[in-house]
PyMOL commands that place a pseudoatom at each C-alpha (Angstrom):
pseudoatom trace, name=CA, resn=UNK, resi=1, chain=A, elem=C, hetatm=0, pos=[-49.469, -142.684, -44.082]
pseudoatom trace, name=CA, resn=UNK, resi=2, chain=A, elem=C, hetatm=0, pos=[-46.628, -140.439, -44.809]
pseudoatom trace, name=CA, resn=UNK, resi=3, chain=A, elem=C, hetatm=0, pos=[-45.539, -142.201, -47.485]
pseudoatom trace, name=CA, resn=UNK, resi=4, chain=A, elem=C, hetatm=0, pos=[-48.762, -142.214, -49.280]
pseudoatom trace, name=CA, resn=UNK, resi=5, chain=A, elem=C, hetatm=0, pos=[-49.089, -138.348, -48.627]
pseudoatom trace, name=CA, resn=UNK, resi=6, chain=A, elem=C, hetatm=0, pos=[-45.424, -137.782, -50.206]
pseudoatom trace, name=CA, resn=UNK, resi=7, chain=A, elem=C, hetatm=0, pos=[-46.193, -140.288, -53.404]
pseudoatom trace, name=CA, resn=UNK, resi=8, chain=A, elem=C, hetatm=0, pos=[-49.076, -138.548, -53.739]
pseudoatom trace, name=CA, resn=UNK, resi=9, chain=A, elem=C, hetatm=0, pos=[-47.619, -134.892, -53.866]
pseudoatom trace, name=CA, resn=UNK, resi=10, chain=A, elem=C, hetatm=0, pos=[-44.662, -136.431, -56.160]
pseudoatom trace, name=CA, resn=UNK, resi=11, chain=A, elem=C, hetatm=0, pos=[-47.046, -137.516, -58.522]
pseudoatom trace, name=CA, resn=UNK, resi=12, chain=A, elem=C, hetatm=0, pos=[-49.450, -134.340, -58.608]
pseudoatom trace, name=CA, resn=UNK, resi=13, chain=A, elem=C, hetatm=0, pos=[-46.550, -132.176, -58.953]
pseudoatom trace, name=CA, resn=UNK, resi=14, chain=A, elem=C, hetatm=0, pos=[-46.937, -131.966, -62.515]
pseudoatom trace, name=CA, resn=UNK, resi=15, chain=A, elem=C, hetatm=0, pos=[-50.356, -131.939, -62.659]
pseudoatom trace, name=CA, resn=UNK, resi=16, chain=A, elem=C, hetatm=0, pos=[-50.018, -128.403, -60.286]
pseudoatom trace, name=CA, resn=UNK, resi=17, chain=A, elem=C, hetatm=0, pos=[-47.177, -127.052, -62.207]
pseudoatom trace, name=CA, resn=UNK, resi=18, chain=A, elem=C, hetatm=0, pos=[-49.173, -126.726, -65.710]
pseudoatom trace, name=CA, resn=UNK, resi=19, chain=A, elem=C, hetatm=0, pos=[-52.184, -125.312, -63.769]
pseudoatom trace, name=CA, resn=UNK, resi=20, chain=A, elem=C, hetatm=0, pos=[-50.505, -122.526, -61.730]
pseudoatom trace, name=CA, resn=UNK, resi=21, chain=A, elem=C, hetatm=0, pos=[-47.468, -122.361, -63.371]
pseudoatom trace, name=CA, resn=UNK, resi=22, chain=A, elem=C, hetatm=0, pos=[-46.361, -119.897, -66.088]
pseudoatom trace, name=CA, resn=UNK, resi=23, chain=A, elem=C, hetatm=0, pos=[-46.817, -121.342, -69.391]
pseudoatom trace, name=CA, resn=UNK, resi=24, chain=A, elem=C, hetatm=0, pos=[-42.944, -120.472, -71.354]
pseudoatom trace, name=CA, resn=UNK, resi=25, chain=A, elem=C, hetatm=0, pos=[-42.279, -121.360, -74.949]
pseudoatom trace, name=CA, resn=UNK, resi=26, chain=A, elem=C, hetatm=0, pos=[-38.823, -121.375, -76.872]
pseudoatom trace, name=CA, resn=UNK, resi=27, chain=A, elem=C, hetatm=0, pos=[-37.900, -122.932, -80.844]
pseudoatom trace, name=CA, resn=UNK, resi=28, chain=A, elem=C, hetatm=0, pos=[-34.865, -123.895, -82.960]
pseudoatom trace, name=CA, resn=UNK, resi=29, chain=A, elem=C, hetatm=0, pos=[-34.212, -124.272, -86.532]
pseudoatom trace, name=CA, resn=UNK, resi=30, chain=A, elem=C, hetatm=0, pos=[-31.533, -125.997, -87.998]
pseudoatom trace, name=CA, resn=UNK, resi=31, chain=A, elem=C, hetatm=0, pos=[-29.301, -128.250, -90.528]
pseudoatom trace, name=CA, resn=UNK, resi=32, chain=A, elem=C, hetatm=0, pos=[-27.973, -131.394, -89.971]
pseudoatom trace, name=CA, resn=UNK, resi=33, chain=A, elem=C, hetatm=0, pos=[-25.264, -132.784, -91.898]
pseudoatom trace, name=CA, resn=UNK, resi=34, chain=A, elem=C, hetatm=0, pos=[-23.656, -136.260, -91.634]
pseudoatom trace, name=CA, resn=UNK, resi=35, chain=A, elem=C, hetatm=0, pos=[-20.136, -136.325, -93.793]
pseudoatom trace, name=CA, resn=UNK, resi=36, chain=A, elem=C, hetatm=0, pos=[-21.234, -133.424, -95.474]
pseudoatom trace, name=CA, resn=UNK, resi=37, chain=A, elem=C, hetatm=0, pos=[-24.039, -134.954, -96.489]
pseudoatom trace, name=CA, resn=UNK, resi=38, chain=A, elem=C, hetatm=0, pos=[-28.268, -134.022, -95.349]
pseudoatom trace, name=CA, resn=UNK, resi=39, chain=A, elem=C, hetatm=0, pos=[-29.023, -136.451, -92.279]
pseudoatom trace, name=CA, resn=UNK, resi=40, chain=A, elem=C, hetatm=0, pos=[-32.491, -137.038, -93.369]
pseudoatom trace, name=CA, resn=UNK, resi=41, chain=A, elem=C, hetatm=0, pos=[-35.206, -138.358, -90.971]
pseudoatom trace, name=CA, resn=UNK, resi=42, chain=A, elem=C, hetatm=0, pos=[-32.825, -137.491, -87.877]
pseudoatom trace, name=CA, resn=UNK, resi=43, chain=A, elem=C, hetatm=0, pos=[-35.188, -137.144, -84.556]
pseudoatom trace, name=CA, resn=UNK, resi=44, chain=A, elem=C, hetatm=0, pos=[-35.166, -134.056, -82.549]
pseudoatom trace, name=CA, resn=UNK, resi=45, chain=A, elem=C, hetatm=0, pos=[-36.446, -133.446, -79.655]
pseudoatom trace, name=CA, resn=UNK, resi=46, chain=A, elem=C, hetatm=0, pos=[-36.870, -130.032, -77.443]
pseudoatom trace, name=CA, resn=UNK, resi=47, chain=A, elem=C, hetatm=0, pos=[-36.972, -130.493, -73.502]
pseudoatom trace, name=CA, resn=UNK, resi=48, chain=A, elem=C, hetatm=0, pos=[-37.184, -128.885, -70.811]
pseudoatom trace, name=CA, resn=UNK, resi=49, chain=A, elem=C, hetatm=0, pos=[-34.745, -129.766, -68.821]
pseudoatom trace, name=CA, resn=UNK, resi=50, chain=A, elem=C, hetatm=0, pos=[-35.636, -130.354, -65.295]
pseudoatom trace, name=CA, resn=UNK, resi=51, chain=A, elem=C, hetatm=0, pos=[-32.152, -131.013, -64.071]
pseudoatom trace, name=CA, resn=UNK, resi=52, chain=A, elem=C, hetatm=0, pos=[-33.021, -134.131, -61.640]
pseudoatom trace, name=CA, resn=UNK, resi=53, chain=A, elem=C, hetatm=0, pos=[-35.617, -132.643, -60.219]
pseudoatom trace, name=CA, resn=UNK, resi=54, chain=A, elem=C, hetatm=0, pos=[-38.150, -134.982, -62.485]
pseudoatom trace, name=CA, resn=UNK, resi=55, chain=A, elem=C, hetatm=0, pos=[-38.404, -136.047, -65.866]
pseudoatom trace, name=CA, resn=UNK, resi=56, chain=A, elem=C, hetatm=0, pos=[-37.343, -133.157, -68.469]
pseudoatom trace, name=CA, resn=UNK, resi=57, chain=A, elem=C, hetatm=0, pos=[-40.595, -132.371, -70.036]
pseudoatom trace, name=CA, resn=UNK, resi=58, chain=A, elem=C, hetatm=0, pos=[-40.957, -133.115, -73.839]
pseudoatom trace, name=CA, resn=UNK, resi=59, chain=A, elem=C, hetatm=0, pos=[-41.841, -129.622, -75.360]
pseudoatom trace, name=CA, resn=UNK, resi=60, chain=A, elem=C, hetatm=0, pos=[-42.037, -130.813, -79.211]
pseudoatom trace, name=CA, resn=UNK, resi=61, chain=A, elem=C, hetatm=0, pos=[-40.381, -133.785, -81.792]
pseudoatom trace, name=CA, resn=UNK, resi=62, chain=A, elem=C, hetatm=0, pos=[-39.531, -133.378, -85.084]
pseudoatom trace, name=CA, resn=UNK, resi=63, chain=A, elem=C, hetatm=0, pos=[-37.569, -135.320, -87.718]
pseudoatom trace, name=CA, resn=UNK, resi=64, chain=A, elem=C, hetatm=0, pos=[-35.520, -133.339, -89.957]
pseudoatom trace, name=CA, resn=UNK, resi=65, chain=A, elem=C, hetatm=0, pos=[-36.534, -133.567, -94.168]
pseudoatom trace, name=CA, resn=UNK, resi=66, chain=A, elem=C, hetatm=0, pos=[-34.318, -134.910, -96.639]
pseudoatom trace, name=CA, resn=UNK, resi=67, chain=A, elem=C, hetatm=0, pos=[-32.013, -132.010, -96.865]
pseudoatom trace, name=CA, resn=UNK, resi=68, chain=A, elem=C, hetatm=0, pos=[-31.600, -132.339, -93.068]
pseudoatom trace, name=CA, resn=UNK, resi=69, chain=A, elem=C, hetatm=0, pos=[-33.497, -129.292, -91.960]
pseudoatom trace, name=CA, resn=UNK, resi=70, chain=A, elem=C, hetatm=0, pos=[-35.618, -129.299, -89.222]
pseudoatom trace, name=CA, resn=UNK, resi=71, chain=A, elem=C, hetatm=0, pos=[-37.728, -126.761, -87.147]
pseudoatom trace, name=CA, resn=UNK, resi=72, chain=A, elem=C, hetatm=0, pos=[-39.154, -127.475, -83.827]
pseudoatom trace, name=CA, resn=UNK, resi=73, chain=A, elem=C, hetatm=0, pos=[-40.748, -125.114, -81.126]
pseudoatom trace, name=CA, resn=UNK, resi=74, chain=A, elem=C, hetatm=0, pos=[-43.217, -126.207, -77.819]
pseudoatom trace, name=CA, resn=UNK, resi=75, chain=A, elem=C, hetatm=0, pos=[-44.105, -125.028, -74.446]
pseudoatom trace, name=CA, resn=UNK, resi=76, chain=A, elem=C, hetatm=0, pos=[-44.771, -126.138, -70.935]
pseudoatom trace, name=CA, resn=UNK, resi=77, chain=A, elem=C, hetatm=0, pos=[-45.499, -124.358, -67.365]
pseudoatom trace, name=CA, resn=UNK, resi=78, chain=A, elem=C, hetatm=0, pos=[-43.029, -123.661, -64.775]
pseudoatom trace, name=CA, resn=UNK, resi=79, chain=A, elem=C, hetatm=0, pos=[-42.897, -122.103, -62.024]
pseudoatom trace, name=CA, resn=UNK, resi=80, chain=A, elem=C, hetatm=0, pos=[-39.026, -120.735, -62.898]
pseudoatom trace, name=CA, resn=UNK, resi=81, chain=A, elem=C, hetatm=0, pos=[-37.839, -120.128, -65.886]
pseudoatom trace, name=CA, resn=UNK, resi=82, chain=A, elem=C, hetatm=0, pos=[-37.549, -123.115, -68.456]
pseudoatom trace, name=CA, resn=UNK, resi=83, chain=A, elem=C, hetatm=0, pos=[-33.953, -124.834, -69.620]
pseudoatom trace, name=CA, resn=UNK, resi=84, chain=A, elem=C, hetatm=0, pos=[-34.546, -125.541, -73.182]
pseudoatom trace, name=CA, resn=UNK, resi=85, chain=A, elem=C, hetatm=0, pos=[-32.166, -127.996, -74.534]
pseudoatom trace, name=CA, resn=UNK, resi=86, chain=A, elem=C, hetatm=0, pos=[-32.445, -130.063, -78.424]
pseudoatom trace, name=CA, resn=UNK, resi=87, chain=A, elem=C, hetatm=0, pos=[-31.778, -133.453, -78.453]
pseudoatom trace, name=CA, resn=UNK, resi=88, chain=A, elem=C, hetatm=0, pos=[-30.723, -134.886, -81.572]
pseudoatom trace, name=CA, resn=UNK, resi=89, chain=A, elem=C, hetatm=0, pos=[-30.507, -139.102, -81.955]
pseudoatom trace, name=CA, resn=UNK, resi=90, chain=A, elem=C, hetatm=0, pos=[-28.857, -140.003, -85.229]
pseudoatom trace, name=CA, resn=UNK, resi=91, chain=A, elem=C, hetatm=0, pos=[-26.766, -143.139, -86.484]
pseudoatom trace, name=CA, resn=UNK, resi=92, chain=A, elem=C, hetatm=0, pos=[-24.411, -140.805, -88.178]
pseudoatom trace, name=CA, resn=UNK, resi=93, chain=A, elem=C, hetatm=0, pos=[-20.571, -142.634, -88.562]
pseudoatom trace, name=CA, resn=UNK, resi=94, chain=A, elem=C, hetatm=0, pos=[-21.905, -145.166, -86.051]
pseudoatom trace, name=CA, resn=UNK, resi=95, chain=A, elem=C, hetatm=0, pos=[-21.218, -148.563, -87.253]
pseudoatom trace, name=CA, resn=UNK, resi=96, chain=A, elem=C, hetatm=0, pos=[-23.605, -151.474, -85.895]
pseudoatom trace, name=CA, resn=UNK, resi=97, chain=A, elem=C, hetatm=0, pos=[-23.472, -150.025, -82.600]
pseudoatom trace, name=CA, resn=UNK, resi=98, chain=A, elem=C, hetatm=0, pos=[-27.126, -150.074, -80.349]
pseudoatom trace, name=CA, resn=UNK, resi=99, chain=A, elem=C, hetatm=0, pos=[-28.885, -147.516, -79.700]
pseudoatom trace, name=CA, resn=UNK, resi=100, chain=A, elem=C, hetatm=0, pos=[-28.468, -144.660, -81.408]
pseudoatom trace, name=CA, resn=UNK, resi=101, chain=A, elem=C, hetatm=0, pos=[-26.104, -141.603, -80.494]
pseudoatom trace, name=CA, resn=UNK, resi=102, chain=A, elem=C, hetatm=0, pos=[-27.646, -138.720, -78.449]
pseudoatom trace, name=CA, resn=UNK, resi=103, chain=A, elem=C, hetatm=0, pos=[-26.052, -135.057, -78.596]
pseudoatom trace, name=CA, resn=UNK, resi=104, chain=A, elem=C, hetatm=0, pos=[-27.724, -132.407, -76.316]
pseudoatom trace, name=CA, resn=UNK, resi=105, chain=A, elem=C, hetatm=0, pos=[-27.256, -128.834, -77.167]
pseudoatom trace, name=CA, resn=UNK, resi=106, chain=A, elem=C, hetatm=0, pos=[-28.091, -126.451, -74.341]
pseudoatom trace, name=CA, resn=UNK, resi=107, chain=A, elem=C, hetatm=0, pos=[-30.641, -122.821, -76.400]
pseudoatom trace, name=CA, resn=UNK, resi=108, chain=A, elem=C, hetatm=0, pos=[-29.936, -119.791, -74.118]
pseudoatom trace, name=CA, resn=UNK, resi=109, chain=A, elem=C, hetatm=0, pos=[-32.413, -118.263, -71.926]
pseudoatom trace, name=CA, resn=UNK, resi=110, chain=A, elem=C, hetatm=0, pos=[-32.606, -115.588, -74.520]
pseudoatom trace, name=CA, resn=UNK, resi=111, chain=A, elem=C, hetatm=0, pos=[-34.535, -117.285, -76.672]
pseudoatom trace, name=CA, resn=UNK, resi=112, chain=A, elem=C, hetatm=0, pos=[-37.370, -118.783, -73.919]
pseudoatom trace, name=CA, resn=UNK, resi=113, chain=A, elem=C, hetatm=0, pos=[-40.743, -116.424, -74.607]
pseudoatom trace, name=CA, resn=UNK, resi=114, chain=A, elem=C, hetatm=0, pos=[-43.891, -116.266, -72.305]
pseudoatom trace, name=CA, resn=UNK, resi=115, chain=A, elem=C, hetatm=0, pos=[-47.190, -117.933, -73.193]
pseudoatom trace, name=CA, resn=UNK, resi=116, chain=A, elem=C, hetatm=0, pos=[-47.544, -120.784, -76.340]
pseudoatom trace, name=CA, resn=UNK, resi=117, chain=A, elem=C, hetatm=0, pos=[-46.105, -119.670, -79.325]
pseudoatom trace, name=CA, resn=UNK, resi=118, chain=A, elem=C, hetatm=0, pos=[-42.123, -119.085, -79.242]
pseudoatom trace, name=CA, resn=UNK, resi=119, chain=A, elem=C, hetatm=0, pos=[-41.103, -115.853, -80.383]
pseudoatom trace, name=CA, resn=UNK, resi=120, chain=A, elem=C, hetatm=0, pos=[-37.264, -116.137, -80.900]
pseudoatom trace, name=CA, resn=UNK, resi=121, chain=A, elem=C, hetatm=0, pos=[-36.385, -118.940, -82.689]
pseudoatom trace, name=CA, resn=UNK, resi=122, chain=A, elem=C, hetatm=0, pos=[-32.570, -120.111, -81.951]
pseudoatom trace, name=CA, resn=UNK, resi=123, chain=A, elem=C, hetatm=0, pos=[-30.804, -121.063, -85.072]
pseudoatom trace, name=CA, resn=UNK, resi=124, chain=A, elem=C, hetatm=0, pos=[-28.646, -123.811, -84.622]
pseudoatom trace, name=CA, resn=UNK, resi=125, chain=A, elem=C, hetatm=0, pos=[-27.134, -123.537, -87.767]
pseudoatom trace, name=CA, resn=UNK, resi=126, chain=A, elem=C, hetatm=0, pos=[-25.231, -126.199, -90.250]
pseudoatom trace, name=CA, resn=UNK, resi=127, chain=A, elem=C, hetatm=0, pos=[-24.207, -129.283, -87.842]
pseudoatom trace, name=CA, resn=UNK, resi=128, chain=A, elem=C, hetatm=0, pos=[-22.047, -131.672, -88.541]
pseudoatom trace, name=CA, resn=UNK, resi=129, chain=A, elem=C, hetatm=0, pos=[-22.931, -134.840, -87.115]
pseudoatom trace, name=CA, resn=UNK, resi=130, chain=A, elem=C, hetatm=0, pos=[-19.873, -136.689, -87.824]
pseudoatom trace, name=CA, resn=UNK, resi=131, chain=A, elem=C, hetatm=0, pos=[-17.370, -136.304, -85.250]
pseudoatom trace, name=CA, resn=UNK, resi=132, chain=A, elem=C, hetatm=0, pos=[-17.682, -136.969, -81.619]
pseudoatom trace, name=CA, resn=UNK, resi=133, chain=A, elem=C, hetatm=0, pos=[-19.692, -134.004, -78.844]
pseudoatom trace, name=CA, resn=UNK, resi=134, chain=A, elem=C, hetatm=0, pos=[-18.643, -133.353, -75.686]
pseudoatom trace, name=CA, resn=UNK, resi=135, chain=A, elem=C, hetatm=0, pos=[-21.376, -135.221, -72.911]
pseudoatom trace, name=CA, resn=UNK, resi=136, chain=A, elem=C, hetatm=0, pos=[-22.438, -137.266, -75.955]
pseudoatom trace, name=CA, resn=UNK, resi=137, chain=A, elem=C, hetatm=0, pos=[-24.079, -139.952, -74.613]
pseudoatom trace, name=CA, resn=UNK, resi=138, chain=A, elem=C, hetatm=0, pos=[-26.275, -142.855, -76.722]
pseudoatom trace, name=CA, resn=UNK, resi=139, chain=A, elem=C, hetatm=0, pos=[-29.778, -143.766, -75.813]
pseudoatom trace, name=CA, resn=UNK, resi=140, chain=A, elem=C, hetatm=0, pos=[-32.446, -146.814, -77.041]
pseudoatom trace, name=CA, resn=UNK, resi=141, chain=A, elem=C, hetatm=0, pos=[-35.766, -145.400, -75.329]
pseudoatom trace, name=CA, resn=UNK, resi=142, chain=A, elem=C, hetatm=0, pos=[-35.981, -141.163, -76.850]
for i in range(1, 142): cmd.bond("trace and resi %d" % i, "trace and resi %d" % (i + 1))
show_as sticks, trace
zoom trace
């Protein structure tokens, strides 16, 4: 019975969170380049990352144009403050590897706004896709 009663509040957690907790928005704009070159149709994703706790929650997707530009904002509810975080998965100098590779870059609390509609967008600037990040990792599911 105790088991049931903890699977049960695992699995309502989130369901709790967007109902009492504080709905928190945050945005990023950006260029990708790959060789100094636009990295067209690159995914991007915006999180928020839950750090363990669960599964980071997907706050908006994007893929960026043909001159590599992208813009992509989103919300959730939390009870703390969010940990927005882009995820970009690109093929960029990547050979025939699988999976694609996966950089994370970490927006600063600065740029988090209350309620649904961002109100700081973080500029990511001109990235260069090219050379290696540090915690790059490569992922086949995003």
């Amino acid at each position: 019975m105790l088991r049931f009663v903890i699977l049960l509040l695992a699995l309502s957690a989130p369901v709790v969170t967007s109902l009492i907790g504080r709905t928190q928005s945050s945005g990023a704009r950006g260029v990708l380049m790959c060789n100094d070159r636009p990295a067209g149709r690159v995914v991007v994703k915006l999180y928020d990352d839950d750090r363990g706790i669960d599964a980071d929650d997907l706050m908006g997707s994007t893929k960026t144009d043909l001159q590599g530009r992208f813009e992509v904002s989103g919300h959730t509810s939390e009870f703390t403050p969010i940990d927005p975080k882009l995820n970009i998965y690109h093929d960029c100098n990547d050979g025939v590897k699988p999976c694609q590779r996966k950089v994370t870059i970490k927006i600063p609390d600065r740029y988090i706004s209350s309620g649904k509609t961002a109100q700081k967008i973080y500029e990511a600037g001109t990235i260069q896709l090219a050379g290696k990040f540090p915690g790059e990792t490569r992922d086949c599911l995003h």
